[in-house]
N, C-alpha and C positions, 0 to 999 in steps of 0.2 A: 418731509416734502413741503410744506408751509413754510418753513423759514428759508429754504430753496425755489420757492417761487415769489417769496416778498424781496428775497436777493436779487433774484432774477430779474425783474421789475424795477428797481432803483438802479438796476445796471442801463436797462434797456432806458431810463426817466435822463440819464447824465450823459446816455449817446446820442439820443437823441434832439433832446434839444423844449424848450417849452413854450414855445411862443403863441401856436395855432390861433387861439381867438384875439389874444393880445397885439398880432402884427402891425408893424406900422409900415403900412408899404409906402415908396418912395413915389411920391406924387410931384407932378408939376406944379411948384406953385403959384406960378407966374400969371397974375389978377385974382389969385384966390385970398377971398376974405379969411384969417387964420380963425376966427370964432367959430364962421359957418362950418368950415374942415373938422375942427377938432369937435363940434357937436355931431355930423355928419361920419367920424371916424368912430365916437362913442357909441352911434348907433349902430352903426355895422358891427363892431366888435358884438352888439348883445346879440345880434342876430346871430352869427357863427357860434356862440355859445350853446344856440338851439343845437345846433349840429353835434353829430358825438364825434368828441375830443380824443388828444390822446389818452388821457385815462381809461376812461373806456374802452377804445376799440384798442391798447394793448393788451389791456384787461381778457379780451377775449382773442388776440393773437399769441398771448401766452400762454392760456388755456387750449387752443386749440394745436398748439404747436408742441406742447407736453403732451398730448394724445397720441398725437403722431410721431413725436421722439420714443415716447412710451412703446408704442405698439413694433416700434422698425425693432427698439432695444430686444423686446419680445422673439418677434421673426426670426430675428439673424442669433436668437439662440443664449442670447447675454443672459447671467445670473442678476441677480436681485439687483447689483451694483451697477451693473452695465445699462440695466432698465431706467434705472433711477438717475444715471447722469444722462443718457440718452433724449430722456423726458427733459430733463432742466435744457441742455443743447436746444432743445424744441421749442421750449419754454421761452428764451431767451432771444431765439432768432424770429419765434411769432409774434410776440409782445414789442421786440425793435420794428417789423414788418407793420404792428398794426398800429404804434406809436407815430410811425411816420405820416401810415394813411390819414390820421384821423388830424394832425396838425398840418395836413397839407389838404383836406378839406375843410378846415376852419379856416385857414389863410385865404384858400378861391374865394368862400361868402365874402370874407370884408375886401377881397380885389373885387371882385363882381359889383357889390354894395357900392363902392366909390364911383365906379365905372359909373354904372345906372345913374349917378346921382351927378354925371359930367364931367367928374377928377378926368385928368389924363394919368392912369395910373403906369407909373415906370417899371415896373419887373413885377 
């Protein structure tokens, strides 16, 4: 079950994508000084760092989605095999689920962060 949930997890790490705290959103930068920006963009980056990333909250969307794969596998009656791929199926679509959330609230901090700080931030 470990080497099917560290599978799981590299699957959901290369569909996902890794950018969350690293984002560089598309700002206006017409009269912006490029030092103050790029000082101004390092900080924000460290502050979404605070925030849990995708590591983490796939970490615990693919734990929670292997319970619930697990238990349906359970329910509907599956042998041993049927539990065990039912779980990784769970595994895989909560770890993508919580993958997403958690690099799509490190992205908001550093849009947020710009914003606050005057950027006109484009997307």
């Amino acid at each position: 079950m470990n080497k099917l949930f560290t599978l799981c997890l590299l699957v959901v790490i290369a569909t996902v994508g890794c950018a969350g705290a690293d984002v560089r959103p598309i700002v206006d930068m017409k009269g912006v000084n490029q030092a103050s920006y790029d000082k101004d963009l390092q900080e924000c980056q460290d502050y979404a760092k605070e925030q849990s990333g995708m590591g983490e909250t796939a970490a615990k969307g693919a734990g929670a989605g292997a319970v619930v794969g697990g238990l349906l596998g359970l329910v509907t009656g599956g042998n041993k095999t049927g539990i065990v791929q039912a779980a990784g199926a769970g595994a895989v679509i909560g770890g993508a689920g919580g993958a997403f959330s958690g690099n799509q609230a490190q992205e908001s901090v550093v849009k947020r962060c710009l914003s606050g700080r005057g950027y006109k931030v484009l997307n």
